[in-house]
C-alpha angles and dihedrals in degrees: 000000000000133000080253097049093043092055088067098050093112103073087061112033096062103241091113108039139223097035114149141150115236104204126212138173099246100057133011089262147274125276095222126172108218086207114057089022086234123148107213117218130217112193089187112077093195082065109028104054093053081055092062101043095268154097124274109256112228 
């Protein structure tokens, strides 16, 4: 796991709840927390897209 990728552990490993990712067809899917009602955005593809479930997009 990279610095960048660690830096995202929480969403996954429950110590900040309500993190989920809503799937679509038209994107990978979208890192959403069910409590705040907050999308989170990752600007780097190579991090973000192991985050959803998916593979980076050149």
């Amino acid at each position: 796991m990279t610095d960048e990728a660690a830096e995202y552990h929480y969403l996954w490993d429950s110590s900040e709840e309500g993190w989920v990712v809503l799937r679509t067809k038209a994107a990978l899917g979208t890192i959403f927390n069910t409590n705040t009602h907050m999308a989170l955005i990752i600007e780097d593809n190579a991090v973000y897209a192991p985050q959803v479930g998916g593979t980076p997009i050149p």
